[in-house]
mmCIF file of the N, C-alpha and C atoms, coordinates in Angstrom:
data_MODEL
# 
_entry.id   MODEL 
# 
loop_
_atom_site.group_PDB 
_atom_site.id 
_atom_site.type_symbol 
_atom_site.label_atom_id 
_atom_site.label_alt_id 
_atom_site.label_comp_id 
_atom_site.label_asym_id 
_atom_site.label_entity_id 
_atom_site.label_seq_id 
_atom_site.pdbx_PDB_ins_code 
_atom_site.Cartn_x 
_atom_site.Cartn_y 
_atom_site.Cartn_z 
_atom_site.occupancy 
_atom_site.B_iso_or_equiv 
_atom_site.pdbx_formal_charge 
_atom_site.auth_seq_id 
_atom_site.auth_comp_id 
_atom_site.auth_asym_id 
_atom_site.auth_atom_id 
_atom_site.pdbx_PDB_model_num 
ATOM 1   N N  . UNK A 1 1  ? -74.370 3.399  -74.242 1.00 0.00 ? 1  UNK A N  1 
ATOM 2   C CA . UNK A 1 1  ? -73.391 3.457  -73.186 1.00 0.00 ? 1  UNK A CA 1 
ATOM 3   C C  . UNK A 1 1  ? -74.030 3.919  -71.880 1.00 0.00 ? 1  UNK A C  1 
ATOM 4   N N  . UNK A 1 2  ? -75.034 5.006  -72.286 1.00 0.00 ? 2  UNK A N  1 
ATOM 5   C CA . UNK A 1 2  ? -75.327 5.205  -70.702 1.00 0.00 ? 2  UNK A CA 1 
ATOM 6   C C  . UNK A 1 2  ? -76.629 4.094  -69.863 1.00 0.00 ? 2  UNK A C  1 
ATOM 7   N N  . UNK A 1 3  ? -77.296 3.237  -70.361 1.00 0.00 ? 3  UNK A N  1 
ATOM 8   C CA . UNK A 1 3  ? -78.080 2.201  -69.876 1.00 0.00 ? 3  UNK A CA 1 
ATOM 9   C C  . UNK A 1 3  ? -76.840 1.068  -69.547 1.00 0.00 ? 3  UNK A C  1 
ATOM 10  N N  . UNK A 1 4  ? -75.406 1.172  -69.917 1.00 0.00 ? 4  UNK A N  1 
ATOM 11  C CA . UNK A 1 4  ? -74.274 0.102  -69.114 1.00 0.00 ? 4  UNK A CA 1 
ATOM 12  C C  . UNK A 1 4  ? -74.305 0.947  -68.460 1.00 0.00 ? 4  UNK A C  1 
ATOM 13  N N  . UNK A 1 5  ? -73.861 2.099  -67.981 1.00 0.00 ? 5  UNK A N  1 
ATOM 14  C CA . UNK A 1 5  ? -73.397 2.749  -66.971 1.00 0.00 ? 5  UNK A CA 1 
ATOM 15  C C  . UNK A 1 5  ? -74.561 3.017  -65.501 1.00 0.00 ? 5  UNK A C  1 
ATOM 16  N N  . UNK A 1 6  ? -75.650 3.504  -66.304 1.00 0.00 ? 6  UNK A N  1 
ATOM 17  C CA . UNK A 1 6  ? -76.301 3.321  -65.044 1.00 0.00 ? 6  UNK A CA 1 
ATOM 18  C C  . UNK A 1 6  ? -77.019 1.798  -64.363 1.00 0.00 ? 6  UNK A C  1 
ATOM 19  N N  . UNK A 1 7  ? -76.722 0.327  -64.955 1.00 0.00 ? 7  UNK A N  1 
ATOM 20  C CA . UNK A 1 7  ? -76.695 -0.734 -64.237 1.00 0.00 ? 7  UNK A CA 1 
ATOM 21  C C  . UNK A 1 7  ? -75.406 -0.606 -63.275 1.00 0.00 ? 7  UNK A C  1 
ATOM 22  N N  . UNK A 1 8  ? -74.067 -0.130 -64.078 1.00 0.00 ? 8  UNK A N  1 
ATOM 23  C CA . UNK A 1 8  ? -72.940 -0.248 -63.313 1.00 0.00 ? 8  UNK A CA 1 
ATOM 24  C C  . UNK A 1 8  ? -72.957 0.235  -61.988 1.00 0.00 ? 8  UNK A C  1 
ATOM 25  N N  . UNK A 1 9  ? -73.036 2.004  -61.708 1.00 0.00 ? 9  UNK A N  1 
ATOM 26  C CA . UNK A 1 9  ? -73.275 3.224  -61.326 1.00 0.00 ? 9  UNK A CA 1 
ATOM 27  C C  . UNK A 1 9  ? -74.483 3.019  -60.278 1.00 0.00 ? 9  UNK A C  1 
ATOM 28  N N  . UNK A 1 10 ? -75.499 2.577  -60.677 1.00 0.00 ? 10 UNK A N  1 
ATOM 29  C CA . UNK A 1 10 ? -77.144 2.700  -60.055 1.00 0.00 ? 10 UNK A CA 1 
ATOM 30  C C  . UNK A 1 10 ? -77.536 4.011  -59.947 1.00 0.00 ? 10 UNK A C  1 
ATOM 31  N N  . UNK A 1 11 ? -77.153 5.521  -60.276 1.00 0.00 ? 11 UNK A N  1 
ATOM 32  C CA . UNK A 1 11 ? -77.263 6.701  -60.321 1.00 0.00 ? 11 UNK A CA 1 
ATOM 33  C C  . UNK A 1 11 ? -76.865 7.441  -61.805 1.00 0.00 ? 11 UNK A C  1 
ATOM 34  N N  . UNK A 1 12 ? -78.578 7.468  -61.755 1.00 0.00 ? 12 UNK A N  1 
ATOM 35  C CA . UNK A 1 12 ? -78.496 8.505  -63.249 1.00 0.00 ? 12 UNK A CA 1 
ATOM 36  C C  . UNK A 1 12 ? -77.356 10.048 -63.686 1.00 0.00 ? 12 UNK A C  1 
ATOM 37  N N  . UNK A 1 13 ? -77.058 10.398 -62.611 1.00 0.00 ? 13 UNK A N  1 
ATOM 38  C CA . UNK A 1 13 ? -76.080 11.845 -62.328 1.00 0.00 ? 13 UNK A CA 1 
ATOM 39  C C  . UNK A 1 13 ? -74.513 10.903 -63.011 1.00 0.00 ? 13 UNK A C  1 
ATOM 40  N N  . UNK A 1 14 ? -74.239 9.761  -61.572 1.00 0.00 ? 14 UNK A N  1 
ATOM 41  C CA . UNK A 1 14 ? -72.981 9.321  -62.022 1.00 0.00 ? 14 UNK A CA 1 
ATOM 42  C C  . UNK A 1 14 ? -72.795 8.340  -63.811 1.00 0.00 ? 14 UNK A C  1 
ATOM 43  N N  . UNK A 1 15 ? -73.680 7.924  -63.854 1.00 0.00 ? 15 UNK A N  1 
ATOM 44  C CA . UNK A 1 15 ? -73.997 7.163  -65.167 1.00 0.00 ? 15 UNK A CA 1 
ATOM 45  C C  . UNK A 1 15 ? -73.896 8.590  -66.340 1.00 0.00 ? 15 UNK A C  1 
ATOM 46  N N  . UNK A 1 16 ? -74.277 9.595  -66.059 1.00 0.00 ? 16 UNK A N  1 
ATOM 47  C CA . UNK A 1 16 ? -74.202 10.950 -67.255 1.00 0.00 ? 16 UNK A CA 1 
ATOM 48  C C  . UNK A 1 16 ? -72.648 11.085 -67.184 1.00 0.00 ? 16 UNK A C  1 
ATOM 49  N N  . UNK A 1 17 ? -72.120 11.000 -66.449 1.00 0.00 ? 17 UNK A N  1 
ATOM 50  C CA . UNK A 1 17 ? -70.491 11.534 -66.097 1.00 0.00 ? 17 UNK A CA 1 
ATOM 51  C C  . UNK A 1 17 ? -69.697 9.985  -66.556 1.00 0.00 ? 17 UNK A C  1 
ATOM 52  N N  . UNK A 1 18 ? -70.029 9.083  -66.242 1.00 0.00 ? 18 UNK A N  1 
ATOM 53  C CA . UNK A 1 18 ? -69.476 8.284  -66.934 1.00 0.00 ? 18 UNK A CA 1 
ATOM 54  C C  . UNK A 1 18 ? -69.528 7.760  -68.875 1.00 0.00 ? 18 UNK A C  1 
ATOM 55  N N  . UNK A 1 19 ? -70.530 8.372  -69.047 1.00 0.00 ? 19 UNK A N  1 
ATOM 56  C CA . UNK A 1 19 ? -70.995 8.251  -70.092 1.00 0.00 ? 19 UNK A CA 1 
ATOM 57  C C  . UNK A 1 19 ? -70.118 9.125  -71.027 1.00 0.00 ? 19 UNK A C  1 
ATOM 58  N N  . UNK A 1 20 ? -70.388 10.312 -70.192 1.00 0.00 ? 20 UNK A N  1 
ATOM 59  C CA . UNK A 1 20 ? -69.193 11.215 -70.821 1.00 0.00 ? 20 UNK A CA 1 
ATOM 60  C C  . UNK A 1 20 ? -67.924 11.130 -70.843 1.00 0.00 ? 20 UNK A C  1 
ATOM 61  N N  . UNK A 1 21 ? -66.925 10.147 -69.982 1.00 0.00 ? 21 UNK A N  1 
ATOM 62  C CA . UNK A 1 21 ? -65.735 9.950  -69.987 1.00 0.00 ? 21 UNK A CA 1 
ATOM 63  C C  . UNK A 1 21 ? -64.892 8.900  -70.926 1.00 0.00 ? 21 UNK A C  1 
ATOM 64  N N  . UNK A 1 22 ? -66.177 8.092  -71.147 1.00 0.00 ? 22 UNK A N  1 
ATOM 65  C CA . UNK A 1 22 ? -65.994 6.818  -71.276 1.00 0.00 ? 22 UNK A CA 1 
ATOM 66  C C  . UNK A 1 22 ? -65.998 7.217  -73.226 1.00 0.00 ? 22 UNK A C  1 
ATOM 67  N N  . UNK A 1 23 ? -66.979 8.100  -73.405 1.00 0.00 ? 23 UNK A N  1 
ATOM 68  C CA . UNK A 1 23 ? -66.500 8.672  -74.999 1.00 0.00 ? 23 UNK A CA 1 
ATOM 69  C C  . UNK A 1 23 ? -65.502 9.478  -75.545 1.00 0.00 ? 23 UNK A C  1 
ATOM 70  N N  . UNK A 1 24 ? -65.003 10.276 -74.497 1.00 0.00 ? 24 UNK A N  1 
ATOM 71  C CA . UNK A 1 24 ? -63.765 10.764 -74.735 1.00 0.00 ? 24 UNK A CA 1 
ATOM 72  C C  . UNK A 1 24 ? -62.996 10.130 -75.002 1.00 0.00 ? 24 UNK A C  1 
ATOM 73  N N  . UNK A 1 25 ? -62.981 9.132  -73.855 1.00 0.00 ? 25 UNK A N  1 
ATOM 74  C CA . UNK A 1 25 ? -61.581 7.903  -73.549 1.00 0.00 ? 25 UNK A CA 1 
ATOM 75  C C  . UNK A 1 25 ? -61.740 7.219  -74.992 1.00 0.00 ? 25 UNK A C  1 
ATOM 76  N N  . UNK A 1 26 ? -62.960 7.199  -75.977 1.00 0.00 ? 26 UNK A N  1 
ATOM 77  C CA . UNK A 1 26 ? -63.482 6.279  -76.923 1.00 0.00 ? 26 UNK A CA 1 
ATOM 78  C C  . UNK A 1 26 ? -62.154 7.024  -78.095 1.00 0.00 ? 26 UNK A C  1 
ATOM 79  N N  . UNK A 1 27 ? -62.621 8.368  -78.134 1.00 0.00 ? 27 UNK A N  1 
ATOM 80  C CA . UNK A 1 27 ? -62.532 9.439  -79.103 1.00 0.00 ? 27 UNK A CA 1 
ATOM 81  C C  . UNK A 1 27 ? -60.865 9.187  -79.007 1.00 0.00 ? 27 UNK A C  1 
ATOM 82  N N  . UNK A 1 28 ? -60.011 9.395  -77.960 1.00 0.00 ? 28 UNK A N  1 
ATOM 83  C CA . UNK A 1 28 ? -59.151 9.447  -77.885 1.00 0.00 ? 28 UNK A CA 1 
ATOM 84  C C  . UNK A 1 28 ? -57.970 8.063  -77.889 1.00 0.00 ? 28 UNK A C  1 
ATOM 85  N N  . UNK A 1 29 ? -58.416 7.089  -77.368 1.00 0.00 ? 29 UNK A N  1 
ATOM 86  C CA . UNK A 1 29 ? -57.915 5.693  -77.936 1.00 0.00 ? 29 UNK A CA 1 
ATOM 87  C C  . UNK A 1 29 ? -58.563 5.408  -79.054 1.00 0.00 ? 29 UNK A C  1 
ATOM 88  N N  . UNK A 1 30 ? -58.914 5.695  -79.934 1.00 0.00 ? 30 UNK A N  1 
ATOM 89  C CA . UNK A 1 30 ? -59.103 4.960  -81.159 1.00 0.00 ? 30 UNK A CA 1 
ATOM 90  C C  . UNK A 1 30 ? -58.576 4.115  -81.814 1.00 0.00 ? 30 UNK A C  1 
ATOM 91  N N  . UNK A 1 31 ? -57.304 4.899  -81.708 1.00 0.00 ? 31 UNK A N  1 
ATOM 92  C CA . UNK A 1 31 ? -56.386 4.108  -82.954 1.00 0.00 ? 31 UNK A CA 1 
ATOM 93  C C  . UNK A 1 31 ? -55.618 2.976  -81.779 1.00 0.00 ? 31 UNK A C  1 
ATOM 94  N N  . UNK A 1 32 ? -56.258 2.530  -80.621 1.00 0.00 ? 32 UNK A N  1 
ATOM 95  C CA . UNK A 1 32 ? -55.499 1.060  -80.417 1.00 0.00 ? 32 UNK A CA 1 
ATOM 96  C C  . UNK A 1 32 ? -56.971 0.148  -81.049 1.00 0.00 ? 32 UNK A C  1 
ATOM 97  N N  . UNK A 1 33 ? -57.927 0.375  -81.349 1.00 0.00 ? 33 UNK A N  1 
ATOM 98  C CA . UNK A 1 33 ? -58.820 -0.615 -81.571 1.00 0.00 ? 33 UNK A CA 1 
ATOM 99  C C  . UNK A 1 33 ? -57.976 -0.993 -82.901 1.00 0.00 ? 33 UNK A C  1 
ATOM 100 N N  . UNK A 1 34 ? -58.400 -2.416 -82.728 1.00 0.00 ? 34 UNK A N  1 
ATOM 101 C CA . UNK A 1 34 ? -57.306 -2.932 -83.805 1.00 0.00 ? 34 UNK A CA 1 
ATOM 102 C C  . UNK A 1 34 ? -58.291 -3.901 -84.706 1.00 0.00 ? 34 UNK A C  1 
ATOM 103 N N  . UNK A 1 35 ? -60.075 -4.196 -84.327 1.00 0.00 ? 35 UNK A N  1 
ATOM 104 C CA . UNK A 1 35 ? -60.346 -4.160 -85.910 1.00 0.00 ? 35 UNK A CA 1 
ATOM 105 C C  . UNK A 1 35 ? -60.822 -5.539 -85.344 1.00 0.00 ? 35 UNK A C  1 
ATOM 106 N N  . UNK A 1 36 ? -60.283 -6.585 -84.242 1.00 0.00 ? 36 UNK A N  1 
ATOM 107 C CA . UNK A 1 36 ? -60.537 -8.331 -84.225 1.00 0.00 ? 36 UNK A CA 1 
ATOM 108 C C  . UNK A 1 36 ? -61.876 -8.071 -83.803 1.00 0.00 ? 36 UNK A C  1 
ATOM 109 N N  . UNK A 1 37 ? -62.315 -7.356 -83.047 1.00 0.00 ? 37 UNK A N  1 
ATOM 110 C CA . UNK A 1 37 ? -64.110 -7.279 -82.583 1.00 0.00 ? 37 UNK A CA 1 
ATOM 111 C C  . UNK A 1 37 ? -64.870 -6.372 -83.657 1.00 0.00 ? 37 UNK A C  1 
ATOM 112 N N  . UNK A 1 38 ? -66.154 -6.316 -82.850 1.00 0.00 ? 38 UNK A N  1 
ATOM 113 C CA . UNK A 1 38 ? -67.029 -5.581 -83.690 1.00 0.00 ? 38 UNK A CA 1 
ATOM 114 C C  . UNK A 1 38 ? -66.447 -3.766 -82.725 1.00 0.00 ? 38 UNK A C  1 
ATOM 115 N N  . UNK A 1 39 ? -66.557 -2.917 -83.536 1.00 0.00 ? 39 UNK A N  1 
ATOM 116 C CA . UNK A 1 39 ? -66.171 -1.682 -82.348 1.00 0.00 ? 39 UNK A CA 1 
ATOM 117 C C  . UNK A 1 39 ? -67.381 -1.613 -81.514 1.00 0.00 ? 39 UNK A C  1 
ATOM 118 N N  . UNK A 1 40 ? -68.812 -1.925 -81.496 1.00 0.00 ? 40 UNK A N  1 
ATOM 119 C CA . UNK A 1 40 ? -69.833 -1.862 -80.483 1.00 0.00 ? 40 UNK A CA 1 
ATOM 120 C C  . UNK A 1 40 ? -68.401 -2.778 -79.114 1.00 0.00 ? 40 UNK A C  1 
ATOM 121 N N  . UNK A 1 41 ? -68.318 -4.104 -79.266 1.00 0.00 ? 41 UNK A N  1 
ATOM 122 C CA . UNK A 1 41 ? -68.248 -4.745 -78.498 1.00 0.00 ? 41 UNK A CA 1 
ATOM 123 C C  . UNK A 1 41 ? -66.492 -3.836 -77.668 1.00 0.00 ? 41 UNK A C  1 
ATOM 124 N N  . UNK A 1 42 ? -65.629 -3.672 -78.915 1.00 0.00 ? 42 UNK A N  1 
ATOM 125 C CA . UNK A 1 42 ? -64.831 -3.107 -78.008 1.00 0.00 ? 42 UNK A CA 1 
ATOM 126 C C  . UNK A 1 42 ? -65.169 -1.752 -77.087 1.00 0.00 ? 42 UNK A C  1 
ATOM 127 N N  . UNK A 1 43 ? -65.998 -0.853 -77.527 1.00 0.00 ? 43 UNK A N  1 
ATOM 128 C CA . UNK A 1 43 ? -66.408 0.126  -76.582 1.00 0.00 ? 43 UNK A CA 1 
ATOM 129 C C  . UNK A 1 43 ? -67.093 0.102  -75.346 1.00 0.00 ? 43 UNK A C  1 
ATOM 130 N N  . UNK A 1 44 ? -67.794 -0.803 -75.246 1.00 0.00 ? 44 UNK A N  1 
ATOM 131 C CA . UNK A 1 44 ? -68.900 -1.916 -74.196 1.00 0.00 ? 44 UNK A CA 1 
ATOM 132 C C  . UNK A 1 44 ? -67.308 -2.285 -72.967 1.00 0.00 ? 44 UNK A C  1 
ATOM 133 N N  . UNK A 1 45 ? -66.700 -3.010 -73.917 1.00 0.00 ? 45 UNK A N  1 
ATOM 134 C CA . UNK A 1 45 ? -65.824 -3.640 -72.902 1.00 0.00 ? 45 UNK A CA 1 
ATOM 135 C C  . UNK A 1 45 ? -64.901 -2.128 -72.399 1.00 0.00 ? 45 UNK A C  1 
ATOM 136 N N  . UNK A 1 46 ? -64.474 -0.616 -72.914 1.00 0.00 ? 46 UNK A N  1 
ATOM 137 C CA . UNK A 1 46 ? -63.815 0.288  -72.656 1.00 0.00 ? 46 UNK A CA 1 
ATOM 138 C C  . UNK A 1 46 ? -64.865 1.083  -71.242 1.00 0.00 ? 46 UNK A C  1 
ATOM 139 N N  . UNK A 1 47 ? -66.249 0.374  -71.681 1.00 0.00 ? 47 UNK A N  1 
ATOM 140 C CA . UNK A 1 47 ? -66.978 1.239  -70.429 1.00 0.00 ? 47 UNK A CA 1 
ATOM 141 C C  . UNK A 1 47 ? -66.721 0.925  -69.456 1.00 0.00 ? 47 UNK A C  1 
ATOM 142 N N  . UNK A 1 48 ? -67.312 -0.738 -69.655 1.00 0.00 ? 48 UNK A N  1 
ATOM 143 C CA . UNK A 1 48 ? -67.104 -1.585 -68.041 1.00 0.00 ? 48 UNK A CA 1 
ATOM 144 C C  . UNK A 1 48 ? -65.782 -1.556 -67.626 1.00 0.00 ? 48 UNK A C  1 
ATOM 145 N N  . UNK A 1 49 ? -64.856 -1.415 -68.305 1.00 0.00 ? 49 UNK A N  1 
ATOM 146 C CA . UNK A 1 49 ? -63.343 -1.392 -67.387 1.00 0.00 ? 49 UNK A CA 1 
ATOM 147 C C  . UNK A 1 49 ? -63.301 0.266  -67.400 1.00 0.00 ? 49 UNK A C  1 
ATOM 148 N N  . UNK A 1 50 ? -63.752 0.907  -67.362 1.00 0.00 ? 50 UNK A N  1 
ATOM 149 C CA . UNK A 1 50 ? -63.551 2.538  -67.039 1.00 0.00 ? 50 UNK A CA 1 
ATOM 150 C C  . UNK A 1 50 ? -64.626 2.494  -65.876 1.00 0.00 ? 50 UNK A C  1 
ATOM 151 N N  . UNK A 1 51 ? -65.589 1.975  -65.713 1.00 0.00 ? 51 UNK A N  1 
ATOM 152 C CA . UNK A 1 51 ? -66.430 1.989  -64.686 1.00 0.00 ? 51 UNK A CA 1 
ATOM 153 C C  . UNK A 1 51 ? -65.910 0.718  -63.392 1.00 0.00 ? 51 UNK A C  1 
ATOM 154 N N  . UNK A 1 52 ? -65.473 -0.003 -63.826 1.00 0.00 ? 52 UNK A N  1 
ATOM 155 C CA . UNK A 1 52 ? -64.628 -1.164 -62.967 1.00 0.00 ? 52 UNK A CA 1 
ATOM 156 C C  . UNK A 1 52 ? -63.639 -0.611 -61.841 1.00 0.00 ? 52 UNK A C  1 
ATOM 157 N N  . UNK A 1 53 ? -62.437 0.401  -63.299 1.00 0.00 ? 53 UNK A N  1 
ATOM 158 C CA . UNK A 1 53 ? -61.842 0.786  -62.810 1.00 0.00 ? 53 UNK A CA 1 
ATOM 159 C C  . UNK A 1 53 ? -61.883 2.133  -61.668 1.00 0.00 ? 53 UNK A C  1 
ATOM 160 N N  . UNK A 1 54 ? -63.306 2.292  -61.777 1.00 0.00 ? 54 UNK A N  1 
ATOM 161 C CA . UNK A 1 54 ? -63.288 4.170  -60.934 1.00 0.00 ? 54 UNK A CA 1 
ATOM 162 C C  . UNK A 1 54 ? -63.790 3.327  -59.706 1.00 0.00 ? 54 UNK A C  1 
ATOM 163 N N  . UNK A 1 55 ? -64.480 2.289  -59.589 1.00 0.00 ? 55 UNK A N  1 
ATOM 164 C CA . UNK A 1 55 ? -64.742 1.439  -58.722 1.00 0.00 ? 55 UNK A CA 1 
ATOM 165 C C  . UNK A 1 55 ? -63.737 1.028  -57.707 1.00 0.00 ? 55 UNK A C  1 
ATOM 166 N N  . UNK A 1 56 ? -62.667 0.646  -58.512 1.00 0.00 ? 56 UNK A N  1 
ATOM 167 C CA . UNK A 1 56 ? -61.357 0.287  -57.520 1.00 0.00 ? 56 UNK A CA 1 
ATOM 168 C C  . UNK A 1 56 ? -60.545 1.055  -56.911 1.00 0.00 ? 56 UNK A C  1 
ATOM 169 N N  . UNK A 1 57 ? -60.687 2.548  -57.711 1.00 0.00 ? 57 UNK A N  1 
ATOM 170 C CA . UNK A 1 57 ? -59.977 3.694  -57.526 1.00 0.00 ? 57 UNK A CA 1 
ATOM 171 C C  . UNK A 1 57 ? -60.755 4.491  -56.111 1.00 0.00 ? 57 UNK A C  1 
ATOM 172 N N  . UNK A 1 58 ? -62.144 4.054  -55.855 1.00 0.00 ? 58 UNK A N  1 
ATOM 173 C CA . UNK A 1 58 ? -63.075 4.699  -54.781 1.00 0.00 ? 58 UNK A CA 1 
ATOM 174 C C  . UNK A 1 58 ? -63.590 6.013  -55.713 1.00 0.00 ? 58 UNK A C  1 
ATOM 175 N N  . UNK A 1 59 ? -63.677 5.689  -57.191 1.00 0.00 ? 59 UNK A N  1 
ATOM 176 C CA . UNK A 1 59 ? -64.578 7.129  -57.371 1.00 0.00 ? 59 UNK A CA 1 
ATOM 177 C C  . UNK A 1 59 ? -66.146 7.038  -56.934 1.00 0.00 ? 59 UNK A C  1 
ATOM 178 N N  . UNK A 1 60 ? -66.507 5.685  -56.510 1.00 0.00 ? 60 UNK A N  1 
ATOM 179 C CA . UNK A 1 60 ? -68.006 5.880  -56.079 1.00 0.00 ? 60 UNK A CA 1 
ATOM 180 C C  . UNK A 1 60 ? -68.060 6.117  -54.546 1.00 0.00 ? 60 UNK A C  1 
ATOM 181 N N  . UNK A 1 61 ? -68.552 7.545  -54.447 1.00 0.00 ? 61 UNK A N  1 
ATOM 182 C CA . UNK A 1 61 ? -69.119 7.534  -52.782 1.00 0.00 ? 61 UNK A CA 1 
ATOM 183 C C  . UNK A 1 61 ? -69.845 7.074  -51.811 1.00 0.00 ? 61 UNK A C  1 
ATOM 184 N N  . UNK A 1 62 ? -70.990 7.144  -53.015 1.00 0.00 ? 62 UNK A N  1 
ATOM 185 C CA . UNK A 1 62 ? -72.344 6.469  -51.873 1.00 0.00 ? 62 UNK A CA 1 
ATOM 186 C C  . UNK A 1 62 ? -72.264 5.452  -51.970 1.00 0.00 ? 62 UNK A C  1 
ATOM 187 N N  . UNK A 1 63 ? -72.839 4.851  -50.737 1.00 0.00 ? 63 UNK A N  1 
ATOM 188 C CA . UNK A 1 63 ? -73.203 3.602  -50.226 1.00 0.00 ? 63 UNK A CA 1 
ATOM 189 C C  . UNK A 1 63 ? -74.150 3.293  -51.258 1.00 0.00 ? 63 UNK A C  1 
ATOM 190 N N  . UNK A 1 64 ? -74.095 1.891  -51.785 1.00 0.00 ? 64 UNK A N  1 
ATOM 191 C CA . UNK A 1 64 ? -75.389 1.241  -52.441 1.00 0.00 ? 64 UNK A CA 1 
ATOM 192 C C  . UNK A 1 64 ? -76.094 0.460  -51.546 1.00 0.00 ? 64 UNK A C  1 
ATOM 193 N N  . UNK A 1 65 ? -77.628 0.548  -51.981 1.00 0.00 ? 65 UNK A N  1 
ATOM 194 C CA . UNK A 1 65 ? -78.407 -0.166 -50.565 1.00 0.00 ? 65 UNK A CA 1 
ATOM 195 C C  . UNK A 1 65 ? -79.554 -0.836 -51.860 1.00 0.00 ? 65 UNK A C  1 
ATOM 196 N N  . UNK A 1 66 ? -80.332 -1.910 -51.401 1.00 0.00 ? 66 UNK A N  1 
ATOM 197 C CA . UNK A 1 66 ? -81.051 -2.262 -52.528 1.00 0.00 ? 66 UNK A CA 1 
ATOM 198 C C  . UNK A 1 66 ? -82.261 -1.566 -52.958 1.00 0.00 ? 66 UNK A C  1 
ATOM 199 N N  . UNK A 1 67 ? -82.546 -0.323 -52.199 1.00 0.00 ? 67 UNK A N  1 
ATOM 200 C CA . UNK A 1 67 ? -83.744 0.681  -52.325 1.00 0.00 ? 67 UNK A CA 1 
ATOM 201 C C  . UNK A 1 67 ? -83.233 1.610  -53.498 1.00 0.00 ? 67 UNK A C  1 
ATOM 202 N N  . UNK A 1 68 ? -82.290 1.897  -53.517 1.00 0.00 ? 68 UNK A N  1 
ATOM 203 C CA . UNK A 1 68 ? -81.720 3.359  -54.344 1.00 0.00 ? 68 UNK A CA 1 
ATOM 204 C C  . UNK A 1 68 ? -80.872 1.926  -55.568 1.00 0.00 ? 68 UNK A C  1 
ATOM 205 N N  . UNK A 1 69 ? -80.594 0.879  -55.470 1.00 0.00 ? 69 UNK A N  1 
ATOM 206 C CA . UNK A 1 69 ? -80.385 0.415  -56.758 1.00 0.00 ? 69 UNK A CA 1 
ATOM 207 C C  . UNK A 1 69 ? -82.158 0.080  -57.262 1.00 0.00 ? 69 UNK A C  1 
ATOM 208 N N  . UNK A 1 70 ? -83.322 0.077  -56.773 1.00 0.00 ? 70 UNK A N  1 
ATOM 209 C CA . UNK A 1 70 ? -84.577 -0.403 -57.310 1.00 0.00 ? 70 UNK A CA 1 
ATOM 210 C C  . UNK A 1 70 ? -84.695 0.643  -57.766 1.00 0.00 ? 70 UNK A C  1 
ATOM 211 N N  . UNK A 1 71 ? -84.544 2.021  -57.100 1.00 0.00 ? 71 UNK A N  1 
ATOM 212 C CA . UNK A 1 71 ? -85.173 3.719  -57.433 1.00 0.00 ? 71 UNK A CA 1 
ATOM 213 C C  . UNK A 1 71 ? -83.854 3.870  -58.771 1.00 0.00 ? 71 UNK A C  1 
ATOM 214 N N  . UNK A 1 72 ? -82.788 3.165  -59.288 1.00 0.00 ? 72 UNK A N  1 
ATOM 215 C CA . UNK A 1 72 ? -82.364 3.604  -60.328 1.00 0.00 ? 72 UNK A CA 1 
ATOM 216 C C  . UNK A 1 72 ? -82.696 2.582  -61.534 1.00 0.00 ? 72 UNK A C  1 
ATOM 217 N N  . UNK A 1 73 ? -83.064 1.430  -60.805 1.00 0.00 ? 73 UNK A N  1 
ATOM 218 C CA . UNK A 1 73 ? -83.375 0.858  -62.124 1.00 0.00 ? 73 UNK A CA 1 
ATOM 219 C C  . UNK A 1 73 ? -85.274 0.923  -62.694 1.00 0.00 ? 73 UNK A C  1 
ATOM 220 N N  . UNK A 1 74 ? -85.774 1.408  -61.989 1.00 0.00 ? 74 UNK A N  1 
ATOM 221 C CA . UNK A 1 74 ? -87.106 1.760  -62.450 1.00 0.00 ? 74 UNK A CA 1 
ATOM 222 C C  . UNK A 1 74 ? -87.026 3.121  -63.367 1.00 0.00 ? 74 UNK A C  1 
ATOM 223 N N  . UNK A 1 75 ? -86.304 3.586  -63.386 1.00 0.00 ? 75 UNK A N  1 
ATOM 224 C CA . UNK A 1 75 ? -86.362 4.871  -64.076 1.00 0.00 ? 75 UNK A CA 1 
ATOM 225 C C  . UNK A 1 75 ? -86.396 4.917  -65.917 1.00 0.00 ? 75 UNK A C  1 
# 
């Protein structure tokens, strides 16, 4: 979960915090997974729409520029 999050994110800090929300949110919806996927694939899809969604909401501050997405994906 946290190598989706920090492609999503581009920041290792926000990718740890999402990582962490996104298993709670796991822990705590459980019982709607209903079994038609593999659970890898439904949790994958619970990240990217928890990270989608903080996106739309403005939980990301910084500006992305293509220097600081290269400095997060080399890491």
């Amino acid at each position: 979960m946290y190598n989706i999050a920090v492609r999503m994110v581009f920041y290792p800090q926000d990718a740890e915090q999402v990582t962490q929300e996104v298993f709670v949110k796991a822990v705590t919806r459980l019982s709607t997974f209903q079994g038609n996927s593999q659970f890898r694939t439904w949790h994958y899809r619970t990240a990217a729409n928890h990270v989608l969604n903080m996106k739309r909401r403005g939980g990301e501050i910084r500006p992305q520029t293509f220097s600081s997405y290269a400095a997060a994906t080399s890491q």
